[in-house]
N, C-alpha and C positions, 0 to 999 in steps of 0.2 A: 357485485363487488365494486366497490367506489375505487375511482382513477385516485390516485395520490399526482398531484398536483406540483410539477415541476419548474424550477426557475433556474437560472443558470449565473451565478457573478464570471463575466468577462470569457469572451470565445478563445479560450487559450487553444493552443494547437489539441491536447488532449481530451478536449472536450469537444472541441465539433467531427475529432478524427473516430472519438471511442463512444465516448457515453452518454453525448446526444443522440447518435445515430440507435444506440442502445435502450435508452427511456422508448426510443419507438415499435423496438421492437418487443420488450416488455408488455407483458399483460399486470394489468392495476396498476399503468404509470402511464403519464399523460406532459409532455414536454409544450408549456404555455407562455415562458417569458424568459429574456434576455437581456442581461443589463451588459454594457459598452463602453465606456468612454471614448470610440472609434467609429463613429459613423459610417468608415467603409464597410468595417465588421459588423454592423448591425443590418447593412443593407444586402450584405453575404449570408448574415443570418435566415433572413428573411424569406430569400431566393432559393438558398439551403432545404430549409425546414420548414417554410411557411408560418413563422412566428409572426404573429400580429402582435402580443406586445413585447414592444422594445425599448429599454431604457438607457439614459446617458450615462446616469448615476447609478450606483450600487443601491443607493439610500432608499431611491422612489420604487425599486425592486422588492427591498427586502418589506416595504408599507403596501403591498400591493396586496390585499386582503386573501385574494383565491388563492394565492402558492400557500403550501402545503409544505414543503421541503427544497431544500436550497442543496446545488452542490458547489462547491466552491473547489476551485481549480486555477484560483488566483498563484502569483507568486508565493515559494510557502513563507518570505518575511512578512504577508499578509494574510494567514492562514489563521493566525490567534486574532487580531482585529473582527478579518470578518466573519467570521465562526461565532465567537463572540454578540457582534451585532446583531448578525440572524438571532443568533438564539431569543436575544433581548425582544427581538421583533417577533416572534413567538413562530418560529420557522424549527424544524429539522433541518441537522444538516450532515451530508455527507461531503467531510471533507478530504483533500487529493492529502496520499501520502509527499511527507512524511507531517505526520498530522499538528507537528510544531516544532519548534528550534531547539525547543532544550523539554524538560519535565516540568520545570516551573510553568513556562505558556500550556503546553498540555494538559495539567494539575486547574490551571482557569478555566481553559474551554471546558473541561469534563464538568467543574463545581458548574459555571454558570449553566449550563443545558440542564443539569441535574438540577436546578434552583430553576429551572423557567418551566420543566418539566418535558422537553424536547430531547429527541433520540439525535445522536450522535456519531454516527463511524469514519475509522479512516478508510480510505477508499484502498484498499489492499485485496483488488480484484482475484489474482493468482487463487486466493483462501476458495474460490466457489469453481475450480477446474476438476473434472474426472482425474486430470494427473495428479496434483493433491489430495484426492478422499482415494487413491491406489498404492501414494506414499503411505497415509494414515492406515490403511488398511494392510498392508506388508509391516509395519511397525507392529499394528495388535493381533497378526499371525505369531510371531516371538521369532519369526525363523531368521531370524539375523542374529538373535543370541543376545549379549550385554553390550548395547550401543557406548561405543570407544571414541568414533572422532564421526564430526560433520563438519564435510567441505562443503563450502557454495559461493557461486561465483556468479557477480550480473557485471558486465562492463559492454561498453560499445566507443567505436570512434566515434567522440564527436566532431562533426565536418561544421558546423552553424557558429561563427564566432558572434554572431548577435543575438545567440543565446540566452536566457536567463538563467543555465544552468552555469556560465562561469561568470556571474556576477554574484561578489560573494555578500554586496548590499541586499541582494533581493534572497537570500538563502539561499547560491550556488553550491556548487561543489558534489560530486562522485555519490560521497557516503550518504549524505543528503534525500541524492538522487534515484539511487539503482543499489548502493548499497542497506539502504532502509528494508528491502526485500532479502538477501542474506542474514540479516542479524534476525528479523520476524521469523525464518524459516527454521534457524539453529533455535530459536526461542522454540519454535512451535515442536519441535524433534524434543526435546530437553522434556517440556511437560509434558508429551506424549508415549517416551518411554518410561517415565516416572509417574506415571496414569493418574499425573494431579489437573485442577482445573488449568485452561489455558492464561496464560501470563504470572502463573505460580515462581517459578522457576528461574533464577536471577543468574548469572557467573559470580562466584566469588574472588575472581582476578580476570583483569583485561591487557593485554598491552595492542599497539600496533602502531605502525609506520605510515608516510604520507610523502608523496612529493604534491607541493602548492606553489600552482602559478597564480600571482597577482591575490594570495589569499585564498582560492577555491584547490580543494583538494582535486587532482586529478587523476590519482592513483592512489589505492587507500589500501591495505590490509592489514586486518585484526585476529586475536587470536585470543579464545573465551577459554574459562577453565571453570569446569565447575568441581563442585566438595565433592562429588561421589568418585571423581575422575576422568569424565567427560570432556571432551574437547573440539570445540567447533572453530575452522578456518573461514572469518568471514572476505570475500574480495570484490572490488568494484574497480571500476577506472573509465575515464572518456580517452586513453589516447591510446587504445590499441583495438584490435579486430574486436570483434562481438564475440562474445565467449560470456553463454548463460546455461549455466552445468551445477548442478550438484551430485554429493554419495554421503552414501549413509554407511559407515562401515562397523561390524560388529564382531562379538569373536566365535561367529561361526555361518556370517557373511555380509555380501556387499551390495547396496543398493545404489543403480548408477541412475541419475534421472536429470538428461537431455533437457534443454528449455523448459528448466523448472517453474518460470514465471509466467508461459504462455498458455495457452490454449489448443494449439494445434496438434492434431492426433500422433502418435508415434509408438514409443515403446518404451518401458522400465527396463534396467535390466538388472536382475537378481541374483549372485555368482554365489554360490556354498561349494567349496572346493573344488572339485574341479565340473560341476552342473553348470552351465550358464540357461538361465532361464528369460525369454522374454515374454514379457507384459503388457499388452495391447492397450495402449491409451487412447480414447475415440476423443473425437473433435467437440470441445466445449463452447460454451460463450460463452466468457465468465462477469461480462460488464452487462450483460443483461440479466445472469443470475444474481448479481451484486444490488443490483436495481432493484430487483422480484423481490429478495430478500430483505433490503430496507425498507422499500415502499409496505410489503407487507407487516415490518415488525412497527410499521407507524399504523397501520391500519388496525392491527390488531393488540396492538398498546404491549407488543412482546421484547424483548432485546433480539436485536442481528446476531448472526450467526460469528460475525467474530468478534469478538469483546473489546468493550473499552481498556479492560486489565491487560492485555497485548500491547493495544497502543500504549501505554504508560511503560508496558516497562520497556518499549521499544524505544521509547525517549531517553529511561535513564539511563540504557545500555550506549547506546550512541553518544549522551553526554561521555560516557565514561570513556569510551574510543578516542571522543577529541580532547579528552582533557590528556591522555598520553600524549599526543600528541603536539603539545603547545599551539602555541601562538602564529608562530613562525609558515 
């Protein structure tokens, strides 16, 4: 089995904390270069991971003939740029959610990868946890009944004001950030009780609220409706305690699920009137299975496991959040 061939644009915190550490623990992926603009960071890289090659530029990364697939993890107002460029450069790429600003930059990254012939995903690790194929699999037991309302919630204090998540030049902001994972999750519940393909399944109305400081939303919620009747609560925020929870509620029971976006073991819990049932979630990686999963869908010329039609409509639902939401 050939190594898939890994390169990295810029050491952002999320990539030398998650999924470089991850490429190594991966089988059929092989972590071999580093582009910088930071000399300290390249020489952390180094000492890190024992990368020998290091680059200043993204440019002389993405010409580097042996890489194979590119993750980018840059700023997301740099996300359709160099996505883009890889592609051209004849690179896969897994790029960090949220996989672009609006559906229009997403709608180019998808055409040009599809026109250079390169595989594509947004890095929405949570998709490859044992807790989510126990959600999926409590959904197609039916024992919840006619799925009514999905709540879900990612928020944490942010303490970092030198941040790029509250700069709203670089694509700051909450919804952006944490709440990209609540709107993918209500999507993902939606086509899954309606047993269509994933990213099928749109809201026919959105509304929601926002406090923004300096432009970057810091507190966001939304509220989805779909034609059959379905209703999903999406929420995010950086200025309160860490509160990452969803439920799935039906009319003839309740699925509650604790650190819906992690990996770490715990429990579902299943309530049909007055039964509470719990559900043993064991301990995943899911940045390593994210890895397994694209390295392998390059190697063996297949689509990943979670579709490009996700991220797209992932985009136009979040345009459609901020556009309630004005300017302001």
């Amino acid at each position: 089995m050939r190594a898939i061939r890994w390169g990295v644009l810029g050491y952002a915190r999320i990539a030398r904390q998650s999924l470089m550490p991850a490429i190594g623990r991966a089988s059929g992926a092989q972590l071999i270069a580093l582009a910088s603009r930071d000399p300290a960071k390249l020489a952390a890289a180094r000492s890190e991971f024992g990368i020998e090659r290091l680059y200043s530029r993204y440019e002389d990364l993405l010409a580097d003939p042996e890489i194979d697939a590119i993750y980018n993890p840059l700023p997301n107002s740099l996300h359709q740029e160099w996505t883009i460029r890889a592609a051209e450069a004849g690179k896969h790429v897994l790029c960090e959610k949220p996989l672009a600003l609006n559906l229009t930059q997403a709608r180019a990254m998808v055409d040009v990868c599809q026109r250079r012939g390169v595989k594509l995903m947004e890095a929405f690790m949570y998709r490859y946890t044992e807790r989510t194929r126990l959600v999926l699999d409590t959904i197609d037991r039916g024992v919840l009944g006619n799925v009514m309302f999905v709540e879900s919630s990612f928020r944490f204090l942010l303490n970092r004001p030198e941040s790029i998540k509250l700069h709203s030049e670089l694509g700051g902001g909450s919804l952006y950030d944490v709440g990209c994972y609540p709107v993918n999750f209500s999507g993902m519940i939606a086509d899954r009780c309606a047993g269509v393909k994933p990213g099928t399944r749109r809201p026919e109305a959105v509304a929601a609220r926002a406090t923004r400081v300096h432009g970057v939303d810091q507190i966001f919620s939304g509220v989805l409706h779909y034609a059959d009747g379905l209703m999903a609560s999406v929420n995010c925020g950086f200025n309160a305690h860490k509160r990452v929870f969803s439920e799935v509620i039906g009319t003839e029971g309740v699925l509650e699920i604790p650190d819906t976006f992690f990996d770490n073991p715990g429990v579902l819990t299943l309530t049909r009137g007055e039964h509470r049932e719990e559900i043993p979630v064991p301990l995943s990686d899911r940045y390593r299975s994210e890895v397994e999963d694209f390295s392998g869908a390059i190697r063996d010329d297949r689509e990943p496991a979670f579709a490009l039609a996700e991220s797209l409509r992932n985009a136009e639902v979040i345009d459609q959040l901020l556009q309630t939401i004005g300017a302001g």
